[in-house]
C-alpha positions as CSV (number, residue, x, y, z in Angstrom):
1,X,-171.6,-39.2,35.0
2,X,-171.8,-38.3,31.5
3,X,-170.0,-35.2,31.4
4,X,-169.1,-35.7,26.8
5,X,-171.7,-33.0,26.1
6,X,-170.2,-30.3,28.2
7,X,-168.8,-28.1,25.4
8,X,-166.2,-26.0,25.9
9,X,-166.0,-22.1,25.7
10,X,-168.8,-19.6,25.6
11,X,-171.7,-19.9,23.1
12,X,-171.3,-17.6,19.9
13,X,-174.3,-15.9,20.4
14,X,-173.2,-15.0,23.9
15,X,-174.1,-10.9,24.0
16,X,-172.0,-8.6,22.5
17,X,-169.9,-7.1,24.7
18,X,-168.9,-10.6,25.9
19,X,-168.1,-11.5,22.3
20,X,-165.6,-8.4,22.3
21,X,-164.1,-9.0,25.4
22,X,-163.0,-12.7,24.2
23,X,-161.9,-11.3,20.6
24,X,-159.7,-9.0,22.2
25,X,-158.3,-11.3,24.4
26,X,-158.1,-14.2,21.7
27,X,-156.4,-12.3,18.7
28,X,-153.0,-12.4,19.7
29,X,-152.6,-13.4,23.2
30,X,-153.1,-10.9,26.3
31,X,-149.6,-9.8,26.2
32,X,-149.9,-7.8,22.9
33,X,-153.5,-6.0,24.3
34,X,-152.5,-2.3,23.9
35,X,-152.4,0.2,27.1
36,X,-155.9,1.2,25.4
37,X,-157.4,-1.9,25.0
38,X,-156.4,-2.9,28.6
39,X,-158.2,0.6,30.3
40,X,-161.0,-0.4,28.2
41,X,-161.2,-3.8,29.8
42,X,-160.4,-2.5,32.9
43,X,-163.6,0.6,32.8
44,X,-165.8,-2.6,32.0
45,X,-164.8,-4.3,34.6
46,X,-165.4,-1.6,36.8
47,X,-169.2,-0.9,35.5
48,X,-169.9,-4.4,36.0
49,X,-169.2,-4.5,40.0
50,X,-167.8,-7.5,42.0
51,X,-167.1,-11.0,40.3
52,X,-168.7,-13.0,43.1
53,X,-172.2,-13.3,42.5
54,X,-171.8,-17.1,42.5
55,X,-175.2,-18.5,41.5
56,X,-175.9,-15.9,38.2
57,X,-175.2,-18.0,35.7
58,X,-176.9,-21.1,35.8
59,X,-178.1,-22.9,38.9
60,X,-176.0,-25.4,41.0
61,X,-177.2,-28.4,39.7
62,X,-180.6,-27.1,38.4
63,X,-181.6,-25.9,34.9
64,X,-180.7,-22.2,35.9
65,X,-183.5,-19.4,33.2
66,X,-184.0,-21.0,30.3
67,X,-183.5,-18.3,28.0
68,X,-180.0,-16.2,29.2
69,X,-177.5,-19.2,28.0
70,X,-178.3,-17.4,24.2
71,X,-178.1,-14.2,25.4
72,X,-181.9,-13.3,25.6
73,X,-182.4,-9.9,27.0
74,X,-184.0,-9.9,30.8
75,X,-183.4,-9.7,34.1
76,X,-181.8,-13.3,34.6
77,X,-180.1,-12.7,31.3
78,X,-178.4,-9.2,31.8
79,X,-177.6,-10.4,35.4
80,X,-175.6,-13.4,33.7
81,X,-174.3,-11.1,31.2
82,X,-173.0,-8.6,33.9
83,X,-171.5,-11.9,35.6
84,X,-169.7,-13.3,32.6
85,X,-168.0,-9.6,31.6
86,X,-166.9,-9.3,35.1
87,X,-165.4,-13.2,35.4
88,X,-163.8,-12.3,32.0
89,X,-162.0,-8.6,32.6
90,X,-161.4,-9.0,36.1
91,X,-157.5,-9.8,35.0
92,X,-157.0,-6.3,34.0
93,X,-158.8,-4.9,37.4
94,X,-157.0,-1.6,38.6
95,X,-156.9,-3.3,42.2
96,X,-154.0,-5.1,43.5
97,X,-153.7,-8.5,42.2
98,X,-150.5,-11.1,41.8
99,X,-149.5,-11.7,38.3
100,X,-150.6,-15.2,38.9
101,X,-153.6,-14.5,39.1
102,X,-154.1,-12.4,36.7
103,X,-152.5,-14.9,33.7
104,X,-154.9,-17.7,35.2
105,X,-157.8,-16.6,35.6
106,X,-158.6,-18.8,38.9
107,X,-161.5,-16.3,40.3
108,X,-163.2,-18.4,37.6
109,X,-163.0,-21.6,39.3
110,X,-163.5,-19.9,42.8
111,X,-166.9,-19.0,41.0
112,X,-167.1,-22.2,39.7
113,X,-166.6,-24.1,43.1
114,X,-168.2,-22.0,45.4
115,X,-171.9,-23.6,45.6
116,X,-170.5,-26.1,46.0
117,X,-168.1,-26.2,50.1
118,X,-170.1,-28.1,51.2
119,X,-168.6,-31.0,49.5
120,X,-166.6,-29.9,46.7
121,X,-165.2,-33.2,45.4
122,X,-168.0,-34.0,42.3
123,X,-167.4,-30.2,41.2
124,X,-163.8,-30.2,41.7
125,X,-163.4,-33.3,39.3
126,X,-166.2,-32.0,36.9
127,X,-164.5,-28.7,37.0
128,X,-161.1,-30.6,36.1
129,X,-162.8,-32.9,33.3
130,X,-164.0,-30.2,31.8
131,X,-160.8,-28.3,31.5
132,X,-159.0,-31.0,30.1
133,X,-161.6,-31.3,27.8
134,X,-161.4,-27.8,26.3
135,X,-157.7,-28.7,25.9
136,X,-157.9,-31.8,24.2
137,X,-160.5,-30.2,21.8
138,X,-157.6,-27.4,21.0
139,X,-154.8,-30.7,20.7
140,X,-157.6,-32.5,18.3
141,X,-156.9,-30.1,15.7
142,X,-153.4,-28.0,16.3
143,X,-152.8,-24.9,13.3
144,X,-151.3,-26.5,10.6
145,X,-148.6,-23.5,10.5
146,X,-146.5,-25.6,13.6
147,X,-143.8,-27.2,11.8
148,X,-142.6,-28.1,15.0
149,X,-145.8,-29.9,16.1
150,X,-145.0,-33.5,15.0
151,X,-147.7,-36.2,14.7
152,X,-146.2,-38.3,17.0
153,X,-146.1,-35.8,19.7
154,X,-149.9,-34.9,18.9
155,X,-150.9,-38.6,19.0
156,X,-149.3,-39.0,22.0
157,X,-150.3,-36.0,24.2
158,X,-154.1,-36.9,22.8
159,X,-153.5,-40.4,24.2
160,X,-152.4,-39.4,27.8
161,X,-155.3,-37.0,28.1
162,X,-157.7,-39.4,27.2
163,X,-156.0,-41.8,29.8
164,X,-156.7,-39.2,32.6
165,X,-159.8,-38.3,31.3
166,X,-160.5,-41.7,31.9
167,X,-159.2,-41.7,35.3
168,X,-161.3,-38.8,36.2
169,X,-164.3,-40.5,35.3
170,X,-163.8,-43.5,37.4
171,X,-163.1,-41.0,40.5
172,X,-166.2,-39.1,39.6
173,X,-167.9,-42.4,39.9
174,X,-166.4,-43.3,43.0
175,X,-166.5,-40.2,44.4
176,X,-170.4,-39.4,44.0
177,X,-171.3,-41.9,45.4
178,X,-169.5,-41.5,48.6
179,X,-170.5,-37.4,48.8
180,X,-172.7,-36.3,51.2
181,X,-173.8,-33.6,49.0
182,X,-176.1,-34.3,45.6
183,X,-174.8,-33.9,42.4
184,X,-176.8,-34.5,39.0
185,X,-176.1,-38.2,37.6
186,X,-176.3,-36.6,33.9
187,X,-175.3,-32.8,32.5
188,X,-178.1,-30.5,33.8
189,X,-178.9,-27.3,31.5
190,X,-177.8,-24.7,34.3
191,X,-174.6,-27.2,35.0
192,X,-173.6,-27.3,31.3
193,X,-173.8,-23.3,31.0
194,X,-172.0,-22.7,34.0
195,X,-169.1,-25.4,32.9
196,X,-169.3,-23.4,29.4
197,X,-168.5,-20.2,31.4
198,X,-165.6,-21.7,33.0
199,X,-163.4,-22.9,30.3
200,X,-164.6,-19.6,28.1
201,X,-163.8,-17.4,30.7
202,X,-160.1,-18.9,31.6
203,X,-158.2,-19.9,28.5
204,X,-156.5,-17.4,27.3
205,X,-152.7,-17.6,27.2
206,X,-150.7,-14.4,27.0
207,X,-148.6,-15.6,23.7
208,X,-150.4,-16.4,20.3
209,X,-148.4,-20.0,20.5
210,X,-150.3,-23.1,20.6
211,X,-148.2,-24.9,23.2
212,X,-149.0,-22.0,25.5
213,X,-152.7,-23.8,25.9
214,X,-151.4,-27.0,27.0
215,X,-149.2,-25.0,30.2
216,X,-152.3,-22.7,30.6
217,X,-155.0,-25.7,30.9
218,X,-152.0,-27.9,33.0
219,X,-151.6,-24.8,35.8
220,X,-155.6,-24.7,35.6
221,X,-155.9,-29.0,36.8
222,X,-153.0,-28.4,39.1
223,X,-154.8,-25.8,41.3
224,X,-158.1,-27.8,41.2
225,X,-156.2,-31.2,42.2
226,X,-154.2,-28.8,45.2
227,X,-157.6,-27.5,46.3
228,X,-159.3,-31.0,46.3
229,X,-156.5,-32.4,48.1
230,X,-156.4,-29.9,50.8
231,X,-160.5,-30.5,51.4
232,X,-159.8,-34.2,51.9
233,X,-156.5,-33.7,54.2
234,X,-158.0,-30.9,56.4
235,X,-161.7,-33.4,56.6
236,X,-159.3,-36.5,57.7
237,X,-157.4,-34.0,60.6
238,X,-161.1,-33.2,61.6
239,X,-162.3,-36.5,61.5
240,X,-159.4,-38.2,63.8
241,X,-159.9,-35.4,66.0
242,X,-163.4,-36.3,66.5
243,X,-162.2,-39.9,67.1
244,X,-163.9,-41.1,63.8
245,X,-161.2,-43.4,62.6
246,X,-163.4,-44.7,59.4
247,X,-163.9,-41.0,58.4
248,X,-160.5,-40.4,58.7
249,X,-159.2,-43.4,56.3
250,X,-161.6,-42.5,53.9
251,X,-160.7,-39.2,53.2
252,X,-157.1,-39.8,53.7
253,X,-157.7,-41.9,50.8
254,X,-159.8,-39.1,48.4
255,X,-156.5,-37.2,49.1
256,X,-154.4,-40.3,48.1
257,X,-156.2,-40.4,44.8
258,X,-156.2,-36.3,44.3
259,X,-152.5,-36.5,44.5
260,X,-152.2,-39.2,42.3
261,X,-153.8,-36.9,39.5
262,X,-151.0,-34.4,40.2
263,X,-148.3,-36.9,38.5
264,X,-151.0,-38.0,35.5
265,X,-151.2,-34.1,34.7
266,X,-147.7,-33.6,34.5
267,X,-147.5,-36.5,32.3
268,X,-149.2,-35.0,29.5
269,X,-147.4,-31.4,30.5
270,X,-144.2,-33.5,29.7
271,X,-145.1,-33.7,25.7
272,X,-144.1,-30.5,25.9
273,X,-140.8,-30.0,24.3
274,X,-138.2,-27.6,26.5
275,X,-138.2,-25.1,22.9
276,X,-141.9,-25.2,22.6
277,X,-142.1,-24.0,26.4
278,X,-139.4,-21.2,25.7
279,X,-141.3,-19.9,23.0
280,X,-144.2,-18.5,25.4
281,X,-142.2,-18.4,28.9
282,X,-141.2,-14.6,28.5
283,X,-144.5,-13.3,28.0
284,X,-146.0,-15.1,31.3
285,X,-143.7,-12.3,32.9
286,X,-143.5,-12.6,37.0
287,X,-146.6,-15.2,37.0
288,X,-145.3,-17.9,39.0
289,X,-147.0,-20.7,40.5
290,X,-144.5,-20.2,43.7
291,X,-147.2,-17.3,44.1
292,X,-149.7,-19.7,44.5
293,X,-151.7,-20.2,47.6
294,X,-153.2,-23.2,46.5
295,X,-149.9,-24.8,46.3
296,X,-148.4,-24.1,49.6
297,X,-151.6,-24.6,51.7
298,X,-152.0,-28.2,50.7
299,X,-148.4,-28.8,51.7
300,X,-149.0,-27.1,54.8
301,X,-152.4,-29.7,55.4
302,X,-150.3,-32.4,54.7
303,X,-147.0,-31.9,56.3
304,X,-146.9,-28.7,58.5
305,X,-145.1,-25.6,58.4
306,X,-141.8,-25.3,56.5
307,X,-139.0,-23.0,57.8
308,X,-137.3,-23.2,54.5
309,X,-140.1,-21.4,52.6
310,X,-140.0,-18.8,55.3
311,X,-138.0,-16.3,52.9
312,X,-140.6,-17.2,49.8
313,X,-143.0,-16.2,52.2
314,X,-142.0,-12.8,53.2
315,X,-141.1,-11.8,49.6
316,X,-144.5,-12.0,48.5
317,X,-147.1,-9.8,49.8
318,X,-149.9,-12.7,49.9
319,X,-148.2,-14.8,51.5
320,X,-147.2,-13.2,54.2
321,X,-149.8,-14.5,56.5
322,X,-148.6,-18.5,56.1
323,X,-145.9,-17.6,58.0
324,X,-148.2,-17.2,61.0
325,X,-151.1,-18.3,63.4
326,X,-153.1,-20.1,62.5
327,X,-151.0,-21.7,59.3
328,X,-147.5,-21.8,60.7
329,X,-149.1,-24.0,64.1
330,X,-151.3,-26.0,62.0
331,X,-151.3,-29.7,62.8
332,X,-151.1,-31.2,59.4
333,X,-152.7,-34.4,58.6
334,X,-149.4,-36.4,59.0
335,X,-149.3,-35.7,62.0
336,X,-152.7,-36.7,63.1
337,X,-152.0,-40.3,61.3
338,X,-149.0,-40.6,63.7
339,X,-150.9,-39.8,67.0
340,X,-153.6,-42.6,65.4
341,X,-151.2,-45.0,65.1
342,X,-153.8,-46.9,63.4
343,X,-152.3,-49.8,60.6
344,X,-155.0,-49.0,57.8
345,X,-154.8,-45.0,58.3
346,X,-150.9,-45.5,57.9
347,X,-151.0,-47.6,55.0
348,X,-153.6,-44.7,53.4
349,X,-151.6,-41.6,54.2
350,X,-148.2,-43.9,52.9
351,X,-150.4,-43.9,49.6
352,X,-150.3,-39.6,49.7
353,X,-146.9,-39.4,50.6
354,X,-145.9,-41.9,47.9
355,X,-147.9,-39.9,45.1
356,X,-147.2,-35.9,46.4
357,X,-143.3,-37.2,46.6
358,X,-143.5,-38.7,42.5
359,X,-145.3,-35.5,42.1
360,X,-142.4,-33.2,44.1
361,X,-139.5,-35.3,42.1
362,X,-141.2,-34.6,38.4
363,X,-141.9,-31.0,39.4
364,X,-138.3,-31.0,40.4
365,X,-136.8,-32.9,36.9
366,X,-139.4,-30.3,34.5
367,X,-137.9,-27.6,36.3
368,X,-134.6,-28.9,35.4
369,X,-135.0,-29.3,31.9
370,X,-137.0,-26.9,30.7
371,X,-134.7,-24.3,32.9
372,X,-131.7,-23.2,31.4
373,X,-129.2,-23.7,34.6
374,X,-129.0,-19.6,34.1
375,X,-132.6,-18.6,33.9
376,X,-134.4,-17.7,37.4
377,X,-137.9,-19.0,37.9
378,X,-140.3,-16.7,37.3
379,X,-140.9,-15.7,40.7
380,X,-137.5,-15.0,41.4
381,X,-136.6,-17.8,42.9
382,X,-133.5,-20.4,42.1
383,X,-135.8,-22.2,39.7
384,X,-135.2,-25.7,39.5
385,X,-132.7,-25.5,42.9
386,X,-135.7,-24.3,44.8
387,X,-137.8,-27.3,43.3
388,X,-134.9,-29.9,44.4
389,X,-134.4,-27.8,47.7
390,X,-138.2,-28.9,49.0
391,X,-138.4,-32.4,47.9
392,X,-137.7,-33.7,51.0
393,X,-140.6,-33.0,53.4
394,X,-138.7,-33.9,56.8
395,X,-138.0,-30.7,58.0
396,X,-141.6,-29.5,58.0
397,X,-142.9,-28.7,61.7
398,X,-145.3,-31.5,63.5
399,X,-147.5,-28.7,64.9
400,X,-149.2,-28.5,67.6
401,X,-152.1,-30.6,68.6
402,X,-155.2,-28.2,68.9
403,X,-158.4,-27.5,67.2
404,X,-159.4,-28.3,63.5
405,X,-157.9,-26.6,60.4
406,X,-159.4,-23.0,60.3
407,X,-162.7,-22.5,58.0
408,X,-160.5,-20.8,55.2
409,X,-158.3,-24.3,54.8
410,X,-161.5,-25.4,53.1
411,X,-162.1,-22.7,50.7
412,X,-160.1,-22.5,47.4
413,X,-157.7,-20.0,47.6
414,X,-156.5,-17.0,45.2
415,X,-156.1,-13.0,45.9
C-alpha cells in the first residue's frame, strides 16, 4: 500500500481554534502551559463533549465530506472540528485520568482504530507507519541550535527508521492480503485526513527538546505493536479452541511478527544518548509506561497471570481489575499451544517467545543505562530492577482451560 503521501500533522488552514490549541501546546512543551492556559484547554474541552465520535473525521476507508479537511464551514465540517478540539484537549480534561495517558495522547489512536475491530491489523500497521513517518520528518531536519545532535547519530537514527519503515510495508503487504476485512490498496481522501488527525493530534512532548519526539513517537509504536499483538494472540486462543488448528498457526504467526517490531522500535530508541534522555525525563513527571494497560494485557494473552506484578497492580487505580476474573484466570495463548501439541503451532509460538524475550532483555538493558542505579522509574517502581525482575516469564500462571478471551481483550486499551 502506498502510504508516502500521508502527511503528517494537521493542515494549516485547519479552523481556528484548532490552530490555537496546537500553538499552545507546541510553543514550549505542555509542561510550561500556565494554570490559565490549561483551564482554558480544559473549558474547551468541556464545550466540545465526548471524544468518541469515531467516524467524524473522515470515513473508514471512504473519501469522508469533501470540503471539512480545509476547514469549510458546515455541518460535516463543524462536526469534524468539534472532534479534532476534543481529540486534542482531552489531556487536560478535569476527569480522572493516569498521567500516562494524558502525556500520550492514546485516546487518539483508540479513535483511530476503532472502525476498524473487526480486523485491526491493516490500520494498526498504517496507524504505526504513519507515526514513524511524522518522526522521521522531525529527524530529516533536527534545529540546528543541538550541539549535541551529531551527524552521525542523525544519519544513523534516519537509517534504522527507514529500515522499519520498510519492514512495515512488507507486513502491510502481507497482512492485507490475509484480512478478512477490506482496506483501500492506495491512500483514500477520508483515510489520509483521518491519518493527518492522528499524528497532529498526539505529538506533543511536554519538554521543548528535540530528542523528547523520538521517546514520544517510540511509546506511540510501542502501544500499537502491544495492541496488535494481543488481537492476534487472543484470535489464535479462540481459534484452537474452536479446533481450527490452521487459524491458530496463522495468527500465532501475525503475533510472531508484531513482536518482532517491538525489538526494531527499540532499535532506533537506542540512538538516543542516556544525556539526551535526561534532558526531558523530569518533565514526563509520574507518566510511566508500567501504567500502561496495553502493556500488561498482551503479556497476560501470551503467558498468563503473573503474581509478581500483583503489588504493581494494586498500586495503580486502573489496574486493579487485572488482578481478577476474568484477567487473572485467563488461559493465555501459551498455554493453548501446549494442550495442541501440534509441531508447526510450536515452532510459531517459539518464534513469539523468541522475539517478546529480545524485546523483555532490551527493555531491561535501556532501563539500565539510561537509569541512574539511584533514580526510581517513573511510576515508582525499582526502575531497571523491576525490568530485570520480569524477564523471565516462568512463573506466570497456565490458567484455566475455559471459554475465549473476554470481548475487551480485543479492544485497545487506555483510561
Amino acid at each position: 500500500m502506498d502510504c508516502q503521501n500521508f502527511g503528517p500533522g494537521l493542515a494549516p488552514d485547519r479552523p481556528g481554534r484548532v490552530a490555537e490549541i496546537v500553538r499552545l501546546q507546541q510553543a514550549r512543551g505542555r509542561a510550561a502551559l500556565t494554570a490559565t492556559e490549561r483551564a482554558l484547554l480544559a473549558d474547551w474541552y468541556e464545550q466540545t463533549g465526548p471524544a468518541g465520535s469515531a467516524g467524524s473525521v473522515g470515513s473508514a476507508g471512504s473519501a469522508g465530506s469533501a470540503g471539512s479537511a480545509g476547514g469549510e464551514r458546515g455541518p460535516a465540517g463543524e462536526e469534524e472540528e468539534r472532534t479534532v478540539i476534543a481529540l486534542l484537549t482531552r489531556p487536560f480534561s478535569r476527569e480522572e485520568i493516569p498521567e500516562y495517558y494524558r502525556y500520550t495522547s492514546l485516546h487518539v489512536y483508540d479513535w483511530f482504530l476503532r472502525p476498524y475491530q473487526a480486523d485491526p491489523l491493516p490500520a494498526g500497521i498504517t496507524a504505526l507507519r504513519a507515526t514513524l513517518l511524522d518522526l522521521a520528518a522531525k529527524e530529516a531536519e533536527p534545529p540546528p541550535e543541538l550541539p549535541a545532535f551529531g551527524a552521525a547519530e542523525s544519519t544513523e537514527r534516519r537509517s534504522r527508521l527507514a529500515a522499519l519503515i520498510s519492514e512495515l510495508d512488507e507486513l502491510l503487504a502481507q497482512t492485507v492480503a490475509r484480512s478478512e476485512a477490506p482496506w483501500p490498496g492506495s491512500p483514500t481522501p477520508g483515510l489520509r485526513r483521518r491519518l493527518s488527525v492522528l499524528t497532529g493530534c498526539t505529538g506533543f512532548p511536554q519538554s521543548p527538546e528535540h530528542h523528547e519526539h523520538l521517546f514520544l513517537r517510540s511509546v506511540h509504536a510501542c502501544e500499537v505493536v502491544f495492541y496488535l499483538a494481543r488481537w492476534t494472540a487472543c484470535q489464535a486462543i479462540a481459534a484452537v479452541l474452536a479446533d481450527d488448528l490452521d487459524r491458530a498457526i496463522l495468527r500465532t504467526r501475525q503475533t510472531a511478527s508484531c513482536a518482532e517490531l517491538l525489538n526494531g522500535i527499540l532499535h532506533v530508541l537506542r540512538t538516543l544518548s542516556p544525556e539526551q534522555f535526561m534532558t526531558f525525563r523530569a518533565a514526563t513527571g509520574a507518566a510511566s509506561a508500567v501504567q500502561s494497560l496495553n502493556y500488561h494485557l498482551v503479556e497476560l494473552a501470551v503467558y498468563g497471570y503473573d503474581p509478581r506484578k500483583a503489588e504493581v497492580f494494586l498500586g495503580i487505580a486502573h489496574l486493579h481489575e487485572l488482578n481478577s476474573r476474568p484477567y487473572r484466570d485467563l488461559w493465555p495463548l501459551r498455554s493453548a499451544v501446549r494442550a495442541t501439541d501440534a509441531p508447526e503451532l510450536t515452532a510459531a509460538f517459539e518464534a513469539v517467545e523468541r522475539a517478546l524475550l529480545t524485546w523483555r532483555g532490551r527493555h531491561y538493558g535501556f532501563g539500565a543505562r539510561y537509569l541512574p542505579r539511584q533514580l526510581k522509574g517513573s511510576g515508582g517502581t525499582e526502575g531497571a530492577g523491576y525490568l530485570k525482575r520480569i524477564v523471565d516469564k516462568d512463573p506466570c500462571r497456565p490458567g484455566p482451560v475455559g471459554g475465549p478471551p473476554p470481548e475487551a481483550m480485543f479492544r485497545f486499551a487506555l483510561r
